[in-house]
SEFIDO-51417 format. One record per residue (C-alpha): residue in one letter; z, y, x. Coordinates in steps of 0.02 Angstrom, whole numbers, padded with zeros to 5 digits, always signed. Layout:
<sites>
AZYX/...
</sites>
This chain:
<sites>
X-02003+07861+00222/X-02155+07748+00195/X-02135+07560+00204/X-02244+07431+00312/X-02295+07265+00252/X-02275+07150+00385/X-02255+06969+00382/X-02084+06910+00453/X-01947+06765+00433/X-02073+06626+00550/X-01895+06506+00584/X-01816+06526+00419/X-01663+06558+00492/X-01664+06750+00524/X-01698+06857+00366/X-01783+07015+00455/X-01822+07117+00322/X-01651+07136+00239/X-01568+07163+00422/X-01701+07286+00472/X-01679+07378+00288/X-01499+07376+00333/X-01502+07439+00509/X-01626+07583+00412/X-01502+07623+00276/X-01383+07668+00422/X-01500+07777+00505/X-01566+07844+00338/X-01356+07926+00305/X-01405+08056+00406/X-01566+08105+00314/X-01496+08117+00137/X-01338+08228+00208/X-01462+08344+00269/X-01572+08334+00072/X-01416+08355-00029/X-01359+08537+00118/X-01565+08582+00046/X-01518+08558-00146/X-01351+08653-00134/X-01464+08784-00035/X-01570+08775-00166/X-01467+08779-00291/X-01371+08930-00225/X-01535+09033-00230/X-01574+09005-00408/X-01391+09061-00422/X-01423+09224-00330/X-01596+09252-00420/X-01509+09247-00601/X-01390+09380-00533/X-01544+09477-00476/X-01623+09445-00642/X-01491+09529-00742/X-01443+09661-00613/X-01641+09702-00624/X-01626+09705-00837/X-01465+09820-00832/X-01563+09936-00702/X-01754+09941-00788/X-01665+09977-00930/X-01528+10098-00896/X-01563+10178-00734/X-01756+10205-00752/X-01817+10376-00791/X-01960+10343-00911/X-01833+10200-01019/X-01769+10284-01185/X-01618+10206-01113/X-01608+10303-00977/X-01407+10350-00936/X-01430+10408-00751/X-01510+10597-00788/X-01479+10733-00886/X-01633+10694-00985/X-01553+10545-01051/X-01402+10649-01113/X-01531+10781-01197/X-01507+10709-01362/X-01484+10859-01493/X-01544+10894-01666/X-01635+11048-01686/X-01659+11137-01866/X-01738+11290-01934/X-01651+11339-02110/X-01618+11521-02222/X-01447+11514-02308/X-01404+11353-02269/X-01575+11250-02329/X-01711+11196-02218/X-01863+11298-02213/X-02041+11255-02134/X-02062+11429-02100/X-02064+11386-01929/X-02024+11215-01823/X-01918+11170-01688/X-01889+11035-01556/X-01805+11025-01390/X-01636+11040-01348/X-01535+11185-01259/X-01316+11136-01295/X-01306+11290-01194/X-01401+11402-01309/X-01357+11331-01490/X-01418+11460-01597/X-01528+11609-01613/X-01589+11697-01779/X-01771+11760-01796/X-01773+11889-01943/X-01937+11933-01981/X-02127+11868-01919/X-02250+11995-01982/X-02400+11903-01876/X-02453+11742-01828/X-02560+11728-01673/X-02746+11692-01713/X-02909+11624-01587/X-03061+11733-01578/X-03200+11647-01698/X-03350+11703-01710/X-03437+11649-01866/X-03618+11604-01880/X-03757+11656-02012/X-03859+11484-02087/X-03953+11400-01940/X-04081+11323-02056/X-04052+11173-01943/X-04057+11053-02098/X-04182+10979-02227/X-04346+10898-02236/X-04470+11028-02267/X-04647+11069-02294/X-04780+11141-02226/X-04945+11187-02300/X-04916+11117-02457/X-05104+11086-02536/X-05038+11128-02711/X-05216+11115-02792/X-05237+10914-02732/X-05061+10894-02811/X-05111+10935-02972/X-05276+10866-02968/X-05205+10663-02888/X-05022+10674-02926/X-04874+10658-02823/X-04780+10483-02760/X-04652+10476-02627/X-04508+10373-02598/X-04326+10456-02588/X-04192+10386-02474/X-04041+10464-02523/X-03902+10373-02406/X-03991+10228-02389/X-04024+10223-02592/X-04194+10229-02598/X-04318+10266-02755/X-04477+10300-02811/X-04521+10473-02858/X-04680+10499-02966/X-04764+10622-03049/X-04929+10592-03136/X-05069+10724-03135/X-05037+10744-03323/X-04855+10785-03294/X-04880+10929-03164/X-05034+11033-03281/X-04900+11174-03306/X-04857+11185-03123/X-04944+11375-03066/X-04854+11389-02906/X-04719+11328-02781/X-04560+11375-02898/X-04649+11285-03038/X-04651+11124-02923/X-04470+11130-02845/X-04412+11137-03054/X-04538+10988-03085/X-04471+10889-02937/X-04286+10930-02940/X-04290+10860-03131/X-04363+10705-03095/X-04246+10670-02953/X-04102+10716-03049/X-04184+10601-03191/X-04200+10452-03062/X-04027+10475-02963/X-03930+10537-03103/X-03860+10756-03134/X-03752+10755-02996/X-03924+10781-02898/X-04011+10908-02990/X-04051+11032-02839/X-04094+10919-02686/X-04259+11047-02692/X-04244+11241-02635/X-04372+11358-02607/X-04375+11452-02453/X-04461+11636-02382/X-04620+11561-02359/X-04670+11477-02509/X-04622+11324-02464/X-04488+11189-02505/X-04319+11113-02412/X-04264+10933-02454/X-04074+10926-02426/X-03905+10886-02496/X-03718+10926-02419/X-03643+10769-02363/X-03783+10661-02374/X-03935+10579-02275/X-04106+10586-02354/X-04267+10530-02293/X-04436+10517-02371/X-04560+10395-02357/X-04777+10366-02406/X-04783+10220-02536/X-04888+10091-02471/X-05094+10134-02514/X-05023+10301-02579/X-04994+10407-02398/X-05116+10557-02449/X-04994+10616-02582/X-04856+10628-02457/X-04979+10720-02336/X-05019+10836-02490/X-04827+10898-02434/X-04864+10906-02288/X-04723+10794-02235/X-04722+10653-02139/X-04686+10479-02193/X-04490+10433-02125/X-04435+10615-02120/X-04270+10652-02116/X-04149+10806-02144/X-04057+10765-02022/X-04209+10763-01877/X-04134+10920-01786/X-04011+10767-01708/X-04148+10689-01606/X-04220+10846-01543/X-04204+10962-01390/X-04129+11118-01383/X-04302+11191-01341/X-04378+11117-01487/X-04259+11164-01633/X-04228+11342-01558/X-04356+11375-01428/X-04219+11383-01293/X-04277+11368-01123/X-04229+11324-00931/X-04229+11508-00898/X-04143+11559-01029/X-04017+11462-00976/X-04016+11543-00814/X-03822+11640-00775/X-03759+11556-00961/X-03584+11630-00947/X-03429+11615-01069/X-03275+11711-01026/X-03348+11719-00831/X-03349+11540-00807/X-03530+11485-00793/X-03611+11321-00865/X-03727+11269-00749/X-03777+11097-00822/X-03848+11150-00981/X-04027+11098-00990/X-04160+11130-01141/X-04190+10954-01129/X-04015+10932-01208/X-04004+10887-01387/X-03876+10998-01497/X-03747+10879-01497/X-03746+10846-01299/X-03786+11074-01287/X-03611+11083-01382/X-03502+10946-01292/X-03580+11021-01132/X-03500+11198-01183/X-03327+11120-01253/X-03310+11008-01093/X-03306+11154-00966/X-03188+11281-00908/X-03221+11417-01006/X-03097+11396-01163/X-03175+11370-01277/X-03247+11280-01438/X-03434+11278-01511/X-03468+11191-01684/X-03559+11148-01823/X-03556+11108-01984/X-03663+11007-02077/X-03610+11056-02241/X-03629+11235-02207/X-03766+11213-02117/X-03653+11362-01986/X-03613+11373-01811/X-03423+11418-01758/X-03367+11495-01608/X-03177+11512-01573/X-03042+11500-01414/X-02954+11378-01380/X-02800+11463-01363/X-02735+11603-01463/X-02721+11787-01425/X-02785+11948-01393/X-02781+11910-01202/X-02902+11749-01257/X-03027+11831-01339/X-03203+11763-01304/X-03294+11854-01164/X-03504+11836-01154/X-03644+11893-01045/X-03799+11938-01098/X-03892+11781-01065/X-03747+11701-01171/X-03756+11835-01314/X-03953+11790-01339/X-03914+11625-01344/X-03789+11627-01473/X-03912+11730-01572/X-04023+11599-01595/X-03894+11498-01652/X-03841+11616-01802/X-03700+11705-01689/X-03726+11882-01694/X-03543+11943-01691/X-03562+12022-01869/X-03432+11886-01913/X-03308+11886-01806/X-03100+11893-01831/X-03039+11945-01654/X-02886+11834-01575/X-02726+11914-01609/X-02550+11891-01554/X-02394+11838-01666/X-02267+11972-01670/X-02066+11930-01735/X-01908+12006-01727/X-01768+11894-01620/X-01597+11919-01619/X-01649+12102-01642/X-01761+12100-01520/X-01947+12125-01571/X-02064+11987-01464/X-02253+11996-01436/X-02343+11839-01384/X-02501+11759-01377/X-02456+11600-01435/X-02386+11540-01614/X-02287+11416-01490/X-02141+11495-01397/X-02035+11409-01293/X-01844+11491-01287/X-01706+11429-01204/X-01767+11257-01208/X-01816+11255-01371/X-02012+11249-01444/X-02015+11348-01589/X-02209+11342-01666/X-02230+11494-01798/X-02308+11424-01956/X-02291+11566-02087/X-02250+11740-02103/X-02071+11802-02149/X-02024+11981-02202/X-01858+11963-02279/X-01732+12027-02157/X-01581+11996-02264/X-01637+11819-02252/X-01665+11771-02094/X-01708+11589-02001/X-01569+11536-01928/X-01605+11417-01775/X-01473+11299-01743/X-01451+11143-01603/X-01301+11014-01633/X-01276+10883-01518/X-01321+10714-01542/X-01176+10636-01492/X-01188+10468-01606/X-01351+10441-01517/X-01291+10472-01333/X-01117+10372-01384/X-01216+10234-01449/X-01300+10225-01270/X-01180+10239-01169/X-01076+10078-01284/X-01242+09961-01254/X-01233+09998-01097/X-01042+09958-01073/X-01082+09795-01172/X-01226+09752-01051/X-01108+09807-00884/X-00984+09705-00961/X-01073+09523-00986/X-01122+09543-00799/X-00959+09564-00736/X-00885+09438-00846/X-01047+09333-00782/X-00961+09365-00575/X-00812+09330-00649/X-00860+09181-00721/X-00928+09115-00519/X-00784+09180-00433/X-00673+09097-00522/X-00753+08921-00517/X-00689+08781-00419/X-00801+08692-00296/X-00769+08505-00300/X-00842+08427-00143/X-00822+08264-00183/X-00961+08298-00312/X-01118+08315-00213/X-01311+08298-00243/X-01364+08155-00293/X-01463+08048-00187/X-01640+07969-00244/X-01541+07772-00232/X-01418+07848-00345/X-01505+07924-00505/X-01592+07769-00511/X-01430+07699-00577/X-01410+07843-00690/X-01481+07894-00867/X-01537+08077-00883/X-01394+08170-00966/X-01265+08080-00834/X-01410+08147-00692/X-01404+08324-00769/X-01221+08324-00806/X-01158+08263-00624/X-01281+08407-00549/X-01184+08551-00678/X-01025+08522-00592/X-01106+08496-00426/X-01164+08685-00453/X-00992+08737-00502/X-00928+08848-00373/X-01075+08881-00251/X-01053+09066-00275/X-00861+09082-00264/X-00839+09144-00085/X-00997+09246-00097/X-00943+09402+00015/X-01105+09488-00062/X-01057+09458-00244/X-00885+09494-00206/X-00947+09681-00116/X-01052+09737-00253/X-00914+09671-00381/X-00810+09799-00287/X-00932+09929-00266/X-00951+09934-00447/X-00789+09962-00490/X-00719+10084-00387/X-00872+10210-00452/X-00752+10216-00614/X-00616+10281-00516/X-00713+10396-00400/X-00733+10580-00419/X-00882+10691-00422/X-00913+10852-00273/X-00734+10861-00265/X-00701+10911-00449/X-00569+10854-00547/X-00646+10768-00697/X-00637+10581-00693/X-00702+10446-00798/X-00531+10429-00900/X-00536+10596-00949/X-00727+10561-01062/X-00645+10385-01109/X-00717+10278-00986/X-00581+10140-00907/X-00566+09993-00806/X-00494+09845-00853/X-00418+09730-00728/X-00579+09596-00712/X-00680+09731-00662/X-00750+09764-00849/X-00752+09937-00926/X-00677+10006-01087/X-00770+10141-01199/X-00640+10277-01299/X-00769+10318-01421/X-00669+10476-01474/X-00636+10546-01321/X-00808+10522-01250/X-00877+10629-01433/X-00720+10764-01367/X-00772+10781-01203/X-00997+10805-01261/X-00931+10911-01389/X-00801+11030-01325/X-00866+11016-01135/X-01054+10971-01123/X-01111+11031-00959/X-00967+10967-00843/X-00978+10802-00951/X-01136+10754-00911/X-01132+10815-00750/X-00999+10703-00687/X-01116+10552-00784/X-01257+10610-00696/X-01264+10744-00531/X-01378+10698-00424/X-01344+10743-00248/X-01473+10850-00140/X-01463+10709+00001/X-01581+10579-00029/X-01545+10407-00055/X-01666+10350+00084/X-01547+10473+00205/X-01451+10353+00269/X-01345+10448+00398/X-01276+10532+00230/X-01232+10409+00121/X-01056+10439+00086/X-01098+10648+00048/X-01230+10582-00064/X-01085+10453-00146/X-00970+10587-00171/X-01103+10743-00221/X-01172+10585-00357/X-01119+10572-00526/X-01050+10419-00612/X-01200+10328-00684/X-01316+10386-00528/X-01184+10301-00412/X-01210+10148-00495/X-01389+10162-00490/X-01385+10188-00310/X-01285+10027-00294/X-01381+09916-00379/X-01540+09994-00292/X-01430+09924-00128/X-01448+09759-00186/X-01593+09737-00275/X-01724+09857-00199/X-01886+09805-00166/X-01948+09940-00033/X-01883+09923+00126/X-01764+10048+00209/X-01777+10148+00372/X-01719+09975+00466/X-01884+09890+00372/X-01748+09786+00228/X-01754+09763+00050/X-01587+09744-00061/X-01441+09634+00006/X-01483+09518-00122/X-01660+09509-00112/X-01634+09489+00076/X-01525+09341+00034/X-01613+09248-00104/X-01772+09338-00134/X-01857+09351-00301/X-02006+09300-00389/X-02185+09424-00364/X-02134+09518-00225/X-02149+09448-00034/X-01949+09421-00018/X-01995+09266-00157/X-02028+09164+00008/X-01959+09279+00149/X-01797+09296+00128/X-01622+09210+00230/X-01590+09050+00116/X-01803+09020+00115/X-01773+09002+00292/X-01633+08890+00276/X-01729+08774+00145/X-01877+08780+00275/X-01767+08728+00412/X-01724+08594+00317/X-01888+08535+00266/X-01915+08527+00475/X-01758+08424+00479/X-01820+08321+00340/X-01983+08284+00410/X-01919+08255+00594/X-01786+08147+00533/X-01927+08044+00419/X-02040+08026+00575/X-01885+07949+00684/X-01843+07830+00579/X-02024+07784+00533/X-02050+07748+00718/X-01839+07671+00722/X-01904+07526+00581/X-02053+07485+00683/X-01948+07467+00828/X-01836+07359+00736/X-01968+07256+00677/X-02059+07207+00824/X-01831+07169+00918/X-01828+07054+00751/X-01998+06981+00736/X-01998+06934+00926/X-01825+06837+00913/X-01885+06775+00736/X-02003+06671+00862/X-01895+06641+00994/X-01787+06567+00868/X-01916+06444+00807/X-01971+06395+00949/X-01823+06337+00991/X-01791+06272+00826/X-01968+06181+00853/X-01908+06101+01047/X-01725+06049+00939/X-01841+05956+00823/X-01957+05868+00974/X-01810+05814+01072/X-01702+05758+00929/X-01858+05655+00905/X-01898+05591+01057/X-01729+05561+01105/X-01686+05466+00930/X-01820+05354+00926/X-01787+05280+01111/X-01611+05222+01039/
</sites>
């Protein structure tokens, strides 16, 4: 409430400002009754939001699909160790993964083929190398020959004086000369960067590495006497098209078909590198390379098989030609073949997947009297361990509800008003409002449903069968707080797997937004689902058929999501801001009402406090 200056107190005898203050102090009872109901409110939704908070934790953590937590599905029980071994010892013959309880062992005794992809192996592409052309081998002799030599970016001087190349007769002669000198410059390990090829010329190259050859400055004829040009490099064929390195064209391009899929967006425009991603990015299976070392193109599948082998047209085949790929190399896809349990298998894939387990074929094995024996054991430390953090977790909630119910609400401790924590230091202000919170939660009928809710899931059954949580070691303790029998959980995954975790975690065929069956959904649900479903009740954040979120989101809300400001105790808190503010404006316009009542008879007063003093005057001074 803001506070006028006015000036007041004209007779001296009537003090208005304290008896207007006064008068508004009455008034004002009203207003802070009505701000210490909106800081209990308050208070009671920061209550409700913790209880969200940790109801949210226990369920992102335990009750969500994609946690490694995960209790509420089978998957989250699926926890088995898988192991490939011959008499006892682990082999890497072949590896396994997955987990089948149902199917704990098989035995394969023999592999006598892995599964291979089609390849097709390509001749030397003569893609690489700086090389000549029309080398003038008579103005070598006669002026001498000076380049420089990059080799990755190391880059020398190579010279040869007329006087050193007299005994050169030919092209052999000078690749000897040259290949000395640059192993004399850059040390043995480069003794052959030169070759000769068909034509009587020479190749500058070198597996692994980058070289490029330059003019020295004022010296660029004896570089053109090569017939090279200055800032060559061997690997050039990276900046050119298609068309240019092979003399591939639009129309040859026309119907390009691998195994019947064709790729229309090849272009002769492409380079080799965006040709070959082109190829390996489409549909048809499979993988084009090349090597730079072996200066070879590779063809293979992608997966493996006889039923994968490469398939090409002819406008595919000619291509491939010019590439090196004629087929004259080529190891056909075949399929792995292995004896199981007896039986002999055939497949197209080193990867088989059998009875839930993925068993990939990395060797061969011919020693029947030896066979791979395929076991899967349980994990049941790993599910046990689970299954205890999650009792721990369950547990310091409801200890947390039992903690509120139990409190004691003292009413003669309420929020304090602004007058009063002016007389107090901070740790009495922050003390006092602790045990005013005490208790706000105690009658909660919400808290007090789902604390029910919760427990009788641990004494419910599961479609009518006869398990119950006892029997795997699961109890309830009086408070509402579960017990784990660690030993009789391990008995129950152990000597009954399937009907153990599916009491922990059926999931009934009636959805949980089907609300008309609710209870056959309860009853068909296992254990761990019910709870799920519960604490989706109270915490959801999608709305239902009848457009609500959770019972406690509904109540109290929570932070980022729309129920953070929408929700029943919001409204209540906004209702009493409009209290608040009403309440503010009516006394506002009360102490200006009882200033002008006091200020007027302030006057009247001294007025006739003024007429006392005239007539006590006049009258005195006749006698």
């Amino acid at each position: 409430m803001t506070t006028l200056s006015r000036i007041t107190n004209f007779s001296g005898i009537l003090d208005v400002d304290s008896t207007v203050k006064q008068l508004i102090k009455t008034e004002s009872l009203k207003l802070d009754r009505i701000k210490q109901d909106k800081q209990i409110t308050i208070w009671k939704q920061n209550a409700y939001r913790d209880i969200i908070s940790r109801l949210s934790d226990l369920k992102l953590k335990y009750f969500n699909l994609t946690s490694s937590f995960n209790i509420m599905s089978k998957s989250g029980f699926q926890k088995g160790i898988s192991t490939a071994s011959i008499k006892g010892k682990n082999t890497d013959i072949v590896s396994v993964s997955g987990f089948n309880p149902m199917n704990s062992s098989m035995t394969i005794k023999s592999i006598t083929q892995l599964a291979t992809k089609d390849t097709w192996f390509g001749d030397t592409a003569n893609l690489k190398g700086i090389k000549t052309t029309n080398i003038n081998l008579n103005n070598i002799k006669n002026e001498g020959l000076s380049f420089i030599l990059s080799i990755n970016n190391n880059a020398k001087i190579i010279e040869l004086s007329p006087d050193e190349l007299t005994d050169v007769e030919n092209i052999s002669n000078l690749k000897d000369i040259l290949n000395e000198k640059i192993s004399y410059i850059f040390g043995s390990d480069y003794n052959n960067i030169i070759a000769e090829t068909s034509s009587d010329q020479l190749i500058f190259d070198s597996k692994g590495n980058t070289l490029k050859m330059f003019s020295v400055p004022e010296k660029e004829s004896l570089l053109d006497n090569m017939g090279i040009a200055s800032g060559a490099s061997n690997l050039d064929y990276k900046n050119k098209s298609i068309r240019e390195i092979f003399g591939i064209t639009n129309n040859d391009l026309i119907n390009f078909s691998i195994n019947g899929v064709i790729i229309e967006t090849l272009k002769e425009d492409d380079t080799l590198d965006v040709f070959i991603n082109k190829i390996n990015n489409s549909n048809a299976n499979v993988k084009l390379s090349y090597s730079e070392i072996s200066d070879k193109f590779t063809l293979s599948s992608n997966k493996e098989g006889s039923s994968n082998n490469i398939i090409m047209n002819e406008e595919s085949r000619n291509i491939f030609l010019k590439l090196g790929i004629n087929g004259s190399h080529r190891e056909e896809g075949k399929n792995a073949k292995l004896n199981i349990d007896g039986e002999d298998v055939v497949t197209d894939s080193n990867t088989l997947c059998i009875n839930g387990l993925n068993i990939t074929l990395n060797k061969l094995h011919n020693d029947p009297e030896n066979p791979i024996k395929i076991e899967t054991k349980i994990d049941t430390d790993t599910i046990i361990e689970n299954v205890k953090n999650f009792v721990n977790d369950y547990n310091e909630i409801i200890k947390f509800l039992n903690e509120k119910f139990s409190e004691k609400r003292d009413y003669t401790i309420t929020p304090l008003t602004d007058d009063q924590k002016k007389e107090m230091t901070e740790n009495e202000i922050k003390l006092w409002e602790e045990n005013a919170q005490k208790g706000l939660l105690a009658n909660s009928t919400e808290l007090r449903s789902l604390f029910n809710n919760l427990r009788n899931t641990f004494s419910s059954k599961v479609n009518g069968k006869s398990m119950m949580a006892y029997d795997i070691g699961i109890t309830t303790s009086r408070n509402g707080t579960i017990e784990l029998n660690e030993s009789k959980l391990r008995t129950a995954l152990e000597t009954d797997y399937e009907s153990t975790v599916y009491f922990l975690t059926n999931e009934s065929d009636y959805k949980y937004e089907d609300s008309s069956n609710r209870i056959k959904r309860y009853n068909e649900n296992g254990l761990f689902k019910k709870i799920s479903d519960i604490l989706e009740d109270n915490i959801r954040i999608t709305r239902d058929s009848y457009n609500r979120k959770g019972i406690l989101l509904e109540l109290a809300g929570t932070k980022n999501d729309l129920s953070d400001t929408n929700n029943s105790l919001s409204r209540q808190i906004n209702d009493y801001d409009k209290k608040i503010k009403t309440l503010n404006d009516y006394l506002m316009q009360k102490e200006i009402e009882y200033y002008n009542q006091f200020s007027t008879l302030d006057r009247i007063l001294n007025q006739l406090y003024s007429q006392s003093l005239w007539i006590t005057q006049v009258f005195g001074g006749n006698k």
